[in-house]
TORMISE-273712 format. One record per residue (C-alpha): residue number from 1; residue in one letter; z, x, y. Coordinates in steps of 0.25 Angstrom, whole numbers, plus 5000, padded with zeros to 4 digits. Layout:
N
SITE   nr  rest    pz    px    py
SITE  NUM     A     Z     X     Y
...
END
This chain:
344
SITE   nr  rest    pz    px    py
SITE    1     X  5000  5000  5000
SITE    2     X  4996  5005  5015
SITE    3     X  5007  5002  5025
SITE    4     X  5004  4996  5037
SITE    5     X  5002  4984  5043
SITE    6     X  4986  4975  5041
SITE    7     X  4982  4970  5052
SITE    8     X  4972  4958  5050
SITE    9     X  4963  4954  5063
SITE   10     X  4955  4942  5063
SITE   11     X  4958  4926  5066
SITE   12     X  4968  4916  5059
SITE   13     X  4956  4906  5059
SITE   14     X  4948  4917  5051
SITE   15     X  4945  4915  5037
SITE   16     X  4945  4931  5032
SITE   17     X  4957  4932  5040
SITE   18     X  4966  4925  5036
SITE   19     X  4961  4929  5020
SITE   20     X  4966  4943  5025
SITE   21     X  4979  4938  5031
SITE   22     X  4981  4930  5017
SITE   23     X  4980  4943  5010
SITE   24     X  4988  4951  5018
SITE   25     X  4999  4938  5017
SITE   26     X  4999  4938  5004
SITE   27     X  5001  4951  4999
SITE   28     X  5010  4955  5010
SITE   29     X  5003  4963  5018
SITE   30     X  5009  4969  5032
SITE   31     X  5000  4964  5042
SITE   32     X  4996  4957  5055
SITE   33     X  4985  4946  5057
SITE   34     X  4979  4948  5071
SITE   35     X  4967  4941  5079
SITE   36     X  4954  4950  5080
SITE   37     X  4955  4947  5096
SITE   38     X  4947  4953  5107
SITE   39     X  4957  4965  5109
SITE   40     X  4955  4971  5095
SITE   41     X  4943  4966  5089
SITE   42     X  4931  4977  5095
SITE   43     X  4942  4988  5087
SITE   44     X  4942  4978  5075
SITE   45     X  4926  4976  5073
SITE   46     X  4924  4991  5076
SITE   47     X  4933  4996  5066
SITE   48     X  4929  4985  5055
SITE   49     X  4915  4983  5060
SITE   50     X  4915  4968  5058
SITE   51     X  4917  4958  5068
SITE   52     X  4922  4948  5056
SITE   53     X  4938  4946  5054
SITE   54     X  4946  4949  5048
SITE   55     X  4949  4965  5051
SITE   56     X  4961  4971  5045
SITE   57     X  4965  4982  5052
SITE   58     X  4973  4992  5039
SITE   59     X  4986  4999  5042
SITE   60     X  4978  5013  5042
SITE   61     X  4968  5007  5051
SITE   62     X  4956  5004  5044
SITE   63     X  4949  4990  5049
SITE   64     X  4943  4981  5039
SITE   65     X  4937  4969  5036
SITE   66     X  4933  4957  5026
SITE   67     X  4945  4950  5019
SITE   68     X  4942  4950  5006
SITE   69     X  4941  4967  5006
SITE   70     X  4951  4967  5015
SITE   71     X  4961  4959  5005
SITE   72     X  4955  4968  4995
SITE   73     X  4961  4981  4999
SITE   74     X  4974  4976  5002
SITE   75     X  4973  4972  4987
SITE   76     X  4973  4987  4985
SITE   77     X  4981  4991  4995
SITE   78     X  4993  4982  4990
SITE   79     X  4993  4982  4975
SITE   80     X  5005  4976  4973
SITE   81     X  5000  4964  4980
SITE   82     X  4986  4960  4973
SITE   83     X  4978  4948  4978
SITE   84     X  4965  4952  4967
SITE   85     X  4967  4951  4954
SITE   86     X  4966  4963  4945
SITE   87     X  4961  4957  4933
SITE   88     X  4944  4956  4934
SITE   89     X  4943  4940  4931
SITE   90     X  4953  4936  4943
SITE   91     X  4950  4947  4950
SITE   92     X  4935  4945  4952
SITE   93     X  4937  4929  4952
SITE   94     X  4946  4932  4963
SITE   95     X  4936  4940  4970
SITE   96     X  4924  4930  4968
SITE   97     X  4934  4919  4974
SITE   98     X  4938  4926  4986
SITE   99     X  4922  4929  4989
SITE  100     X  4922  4914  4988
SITE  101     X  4931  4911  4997
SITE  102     X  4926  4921  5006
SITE  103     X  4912  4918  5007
SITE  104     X  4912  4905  5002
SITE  105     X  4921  4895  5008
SITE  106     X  4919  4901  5023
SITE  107     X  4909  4889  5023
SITE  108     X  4919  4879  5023
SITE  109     X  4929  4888  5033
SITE  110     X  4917  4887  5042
SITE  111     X  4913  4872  5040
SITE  112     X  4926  4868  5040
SITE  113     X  4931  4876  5054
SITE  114     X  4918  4872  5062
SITE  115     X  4911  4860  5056
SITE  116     X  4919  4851  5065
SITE  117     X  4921  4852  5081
SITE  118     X  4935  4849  5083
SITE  119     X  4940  4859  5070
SITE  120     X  4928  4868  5076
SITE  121     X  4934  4869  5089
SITE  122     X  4950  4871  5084
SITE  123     X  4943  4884  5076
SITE  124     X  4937  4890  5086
SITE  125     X  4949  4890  5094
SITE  126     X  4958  4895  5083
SITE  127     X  4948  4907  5082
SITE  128     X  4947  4909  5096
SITE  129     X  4962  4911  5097
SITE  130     X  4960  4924  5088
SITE  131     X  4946  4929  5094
SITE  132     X  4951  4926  5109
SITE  133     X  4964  4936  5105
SITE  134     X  4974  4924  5109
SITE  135     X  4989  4925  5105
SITE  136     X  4991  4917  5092
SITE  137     X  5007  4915  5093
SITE  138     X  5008  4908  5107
SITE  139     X  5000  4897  5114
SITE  140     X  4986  4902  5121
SITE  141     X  4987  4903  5137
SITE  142     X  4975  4895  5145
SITE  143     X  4967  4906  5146
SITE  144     X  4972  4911  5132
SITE  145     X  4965  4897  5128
SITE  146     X  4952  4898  5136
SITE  147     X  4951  4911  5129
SITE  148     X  4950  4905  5116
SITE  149     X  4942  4895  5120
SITE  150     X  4930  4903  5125
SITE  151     X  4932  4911  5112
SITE  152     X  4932  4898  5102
SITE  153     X  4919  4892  5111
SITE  154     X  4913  4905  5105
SITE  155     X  4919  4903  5089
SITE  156     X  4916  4888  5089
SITE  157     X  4899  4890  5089
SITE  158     X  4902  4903  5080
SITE  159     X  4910  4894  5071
SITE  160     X  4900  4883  5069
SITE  161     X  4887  4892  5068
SITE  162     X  4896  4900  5056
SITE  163     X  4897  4886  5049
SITE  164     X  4883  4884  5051
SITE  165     X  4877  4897  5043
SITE  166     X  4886  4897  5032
SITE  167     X  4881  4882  5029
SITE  168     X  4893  4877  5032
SITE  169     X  4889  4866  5042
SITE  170     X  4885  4852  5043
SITE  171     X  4873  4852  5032
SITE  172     X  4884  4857  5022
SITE  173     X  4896  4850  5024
SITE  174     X  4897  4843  5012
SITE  175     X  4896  4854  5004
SITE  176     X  4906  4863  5012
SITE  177     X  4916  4853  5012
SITE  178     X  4913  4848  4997
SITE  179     X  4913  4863  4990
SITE  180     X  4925  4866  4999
SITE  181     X  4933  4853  4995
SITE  182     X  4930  4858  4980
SITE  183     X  4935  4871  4982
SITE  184     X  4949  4868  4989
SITE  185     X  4952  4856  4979
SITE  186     X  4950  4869  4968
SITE  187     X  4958  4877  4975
SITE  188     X  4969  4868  4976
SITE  189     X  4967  4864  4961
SITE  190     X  4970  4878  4959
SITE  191     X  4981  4881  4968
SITE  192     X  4990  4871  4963
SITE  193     X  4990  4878  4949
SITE  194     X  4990  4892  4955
SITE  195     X  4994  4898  4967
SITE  196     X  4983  4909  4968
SITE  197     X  4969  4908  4963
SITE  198     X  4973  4919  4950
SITE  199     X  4986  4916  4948
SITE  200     X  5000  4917  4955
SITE  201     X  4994  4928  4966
SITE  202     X  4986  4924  4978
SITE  203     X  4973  4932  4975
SITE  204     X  4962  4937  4986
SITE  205     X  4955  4925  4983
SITE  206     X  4967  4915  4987
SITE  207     X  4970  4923  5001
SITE  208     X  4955  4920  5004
SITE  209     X  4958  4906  5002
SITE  210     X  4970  4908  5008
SITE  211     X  4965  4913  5020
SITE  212     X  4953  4905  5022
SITE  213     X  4961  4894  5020
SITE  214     X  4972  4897  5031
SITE  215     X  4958  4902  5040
SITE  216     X  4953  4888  5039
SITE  217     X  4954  4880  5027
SITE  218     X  4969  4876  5029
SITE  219     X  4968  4879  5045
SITE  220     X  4958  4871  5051
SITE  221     X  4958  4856  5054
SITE  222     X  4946  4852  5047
SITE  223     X  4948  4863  5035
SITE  224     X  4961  4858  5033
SITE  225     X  4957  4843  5032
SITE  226     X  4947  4847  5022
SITE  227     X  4958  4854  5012
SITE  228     X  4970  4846  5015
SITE  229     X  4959  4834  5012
SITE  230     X  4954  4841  4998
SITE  231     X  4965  4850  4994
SITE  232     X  4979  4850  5002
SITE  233     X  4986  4858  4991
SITE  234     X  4977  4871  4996
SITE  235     X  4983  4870  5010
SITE  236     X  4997  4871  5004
SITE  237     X  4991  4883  4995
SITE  238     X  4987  4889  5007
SITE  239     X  5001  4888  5015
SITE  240     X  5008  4892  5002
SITE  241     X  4999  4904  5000
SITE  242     X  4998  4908  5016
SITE  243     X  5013  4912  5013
SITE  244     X  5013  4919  5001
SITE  245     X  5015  4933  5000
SITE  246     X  5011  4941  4984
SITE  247     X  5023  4945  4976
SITE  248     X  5023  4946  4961
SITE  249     X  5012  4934  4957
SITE  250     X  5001  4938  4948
SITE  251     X  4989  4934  4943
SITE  252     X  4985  4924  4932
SITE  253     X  4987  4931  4919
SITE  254     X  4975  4937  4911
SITE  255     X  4965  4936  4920
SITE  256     X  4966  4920  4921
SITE  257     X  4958  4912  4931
SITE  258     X  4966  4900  4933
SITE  259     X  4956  4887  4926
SITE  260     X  4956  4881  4940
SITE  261     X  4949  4891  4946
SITE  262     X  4939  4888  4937
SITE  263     X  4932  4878  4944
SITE  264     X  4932  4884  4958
SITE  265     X  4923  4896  4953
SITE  266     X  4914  4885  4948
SITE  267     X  4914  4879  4962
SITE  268     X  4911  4893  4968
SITE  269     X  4898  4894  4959
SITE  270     X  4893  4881  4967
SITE  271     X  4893  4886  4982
SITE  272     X  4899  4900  4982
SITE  273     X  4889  4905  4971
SITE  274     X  4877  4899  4976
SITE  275     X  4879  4907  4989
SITE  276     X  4883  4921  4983
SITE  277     X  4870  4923  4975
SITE  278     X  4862  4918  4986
SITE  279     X  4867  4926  4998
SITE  280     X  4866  4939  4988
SITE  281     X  4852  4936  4989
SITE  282     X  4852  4932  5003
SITE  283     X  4859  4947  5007
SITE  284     X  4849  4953  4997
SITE  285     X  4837  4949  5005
SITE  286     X  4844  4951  5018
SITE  287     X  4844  4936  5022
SITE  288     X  4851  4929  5033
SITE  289     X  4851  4917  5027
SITE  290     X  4858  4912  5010
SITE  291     X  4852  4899  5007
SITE  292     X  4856  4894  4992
SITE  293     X  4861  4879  4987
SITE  294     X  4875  4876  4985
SITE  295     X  4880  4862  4979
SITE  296     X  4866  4856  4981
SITE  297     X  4865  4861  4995
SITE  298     X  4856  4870  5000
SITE  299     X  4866  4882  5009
SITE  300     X  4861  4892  5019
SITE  301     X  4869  4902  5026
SITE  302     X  4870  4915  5032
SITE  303     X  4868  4926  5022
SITE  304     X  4884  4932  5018
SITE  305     X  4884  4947  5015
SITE  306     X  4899  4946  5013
SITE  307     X  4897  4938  5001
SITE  308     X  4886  4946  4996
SITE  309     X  4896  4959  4997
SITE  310     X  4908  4950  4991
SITE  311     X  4899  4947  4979
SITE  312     X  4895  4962  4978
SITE  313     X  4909  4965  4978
SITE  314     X  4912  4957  4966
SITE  315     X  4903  4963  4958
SITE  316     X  4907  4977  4962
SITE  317     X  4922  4973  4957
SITE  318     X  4918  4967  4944
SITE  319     X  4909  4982  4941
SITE  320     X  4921  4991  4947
SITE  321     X  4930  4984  4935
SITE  322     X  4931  4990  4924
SITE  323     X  4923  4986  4914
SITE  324     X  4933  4975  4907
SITE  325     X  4937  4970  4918
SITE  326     X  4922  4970  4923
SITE  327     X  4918  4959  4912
SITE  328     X  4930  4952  4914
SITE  329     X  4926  4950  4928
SITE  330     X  4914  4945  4926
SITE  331     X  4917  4937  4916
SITE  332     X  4925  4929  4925
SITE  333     X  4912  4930  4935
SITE  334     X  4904  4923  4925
SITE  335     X  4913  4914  4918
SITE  336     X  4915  4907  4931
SITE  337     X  4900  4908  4935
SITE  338     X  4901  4917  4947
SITE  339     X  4895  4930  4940
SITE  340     X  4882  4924  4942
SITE  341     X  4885  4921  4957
SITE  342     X  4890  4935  4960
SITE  343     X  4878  4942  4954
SITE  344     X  4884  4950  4942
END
């Protein structure tokens, strides 16, 4: 373990951030959540060439980004408090389902966050609050206000036009909202047998969900609405999980995936596996555009090179195992039907 305190810059209304600030929770890791405001953000980008948040900023100074590598290395950093799994099944599984969340159900964070004008607007200004670099512990001046104002009039258009080229507009509400209602229901299915996806520890996967679900799905008006509607017990999962720190829970024994995750892999094959194979292509032949058909719908969006370098990395995981452990991966890949989807 490093000493030292993280220090974790982006917004409370940001999906990656809070999944880092999750991870960091959970395993009891010294550290500071801080806005990427105007007075530290030219450093931040410079150091982690990205304007995207979160950044972390590591006790020895290095600066880095993307949450789920970011989560990854404090898995290594922090042995004693592991959030992947060791053995290949749940590990990769776990893996597969963080990519999902990840690059998957953004679509319904965004739909959800700016498909209506009054939820759209209350967004904005809680991400302005944090770009506009206003004090989150006390009540905002007039011209502390007005800052944030000029700064959400720039969010708001940015907001809907990002809902717009991940398909995740008008023209595909229905599906959105349909798959999405399918997923939470699964999930709270799941939850009520188990606390964590692979047993009695909170895996990477979860602190995804958790914190995309504290970002957005259990935050906003209308996002709340939705899973209080469909699945109330996932809102009490998340504020049970939000306070939970690691200690001595472990893993389903022998490998063991849980049977009611069986049918939420099966859900992922009908939207999440259409995309992957279909943006590889896509990033491939150097285009803008993914166009594929999920659940009898025809989807176009902008071409994601995080998701083909997420899928890229799954494949370099399985062939780094060693060579038992390598089958027994993906196996678990092509029981489920996602070895297909992931190209190996």
């Amino acid at each position: 373990m490093l000493p030292g305190e993280y220090r974790i810059y982006g917004a409370d209304p940001s999906y990656f951030t809070r999944m880092v600030e999750a991870a960091m929770r959970y395993m009891r890791v010294p550290h500071q959540s801080l806005p990427k405001s105007p007075d530290v953000l030219a450093r931040l980008e410079a150091r982690a060439g990205t304007h995207l948040i979160p950044v972390v900023e590591t006790p020895e100074g290095w600066v880095i980004h993307d949450s789920t590598y970011i989560t990854q290395l404090l898995d290594m950093r922090f042995p004693d408090r592991p959030v992947i799994p060791h053995t290949p099944a749940q590990r990769i599984l776990c893996r597969v389902f963080d990519d999902w969340i990840d690059e998957w159900f953004t679509r319904a964070a965004l739909h959800l966050r700016w498909i209506e004008d009054d939820a759209a607007r209350e967004a904005a200004l809680l991400i302005a609050r944090d770009y506009a670099g206003a004090p989150r512990d006390r009540d905002l001046t007039p011209e502390e206000q007005s800052s944030v104002e000029d700064v959400a009039g720039f969010i708001l258009p940015w907001g809907r036009k990002a809902m717009g080229v991940m398909s995740a507009g008008p023209d595909h509400q229905t599906m959105v909202r349909d798959e999405f209602a399918r997923f939470i229901t699964l999930l709270q299915a799941h939850y009520a047998a188990l606390p964590g996806l692979f047993g009695e520890r909170l895996s990477l996967a979860d602190l995804s969900l958790l914190g995309a679900m504290k970002a957005h799905f259990a935050t906003d008006s209308l996002a709340h609405s939705f899973v209080a509607g469909h699945a109330p017990g996932l809102l009490t999962w998340t504020d049970i999980s939000w306070e939970r720190q690691c200690g001595a829970e472990t893993w389903l024994a022998l490998d063991a995936i849980a049977p009611t995750l069986e049918p939420l892999f099966a859900l992922m094959g009908e939207g999440y596996g259409q995309f992957l194979p279909a943006n590889r292509k896509a990033v491939e032949a150097g285009a803008k555009w993914v166009e594929f058909e999920a659940f009898g719908q025809g989807v176009r969006m902008l071409t994601r090179t995080g998701a083909e370098q997420s899928r890229q990395a799954v494949l370099a995981e399985i062939a780094a195992m060693a060579p038992d452990a390598s089958r027994a991966a993906t196996l678990a890949l092509d029981q489920r039907g996602l070895l297909a989807i992931y190209g190996g």
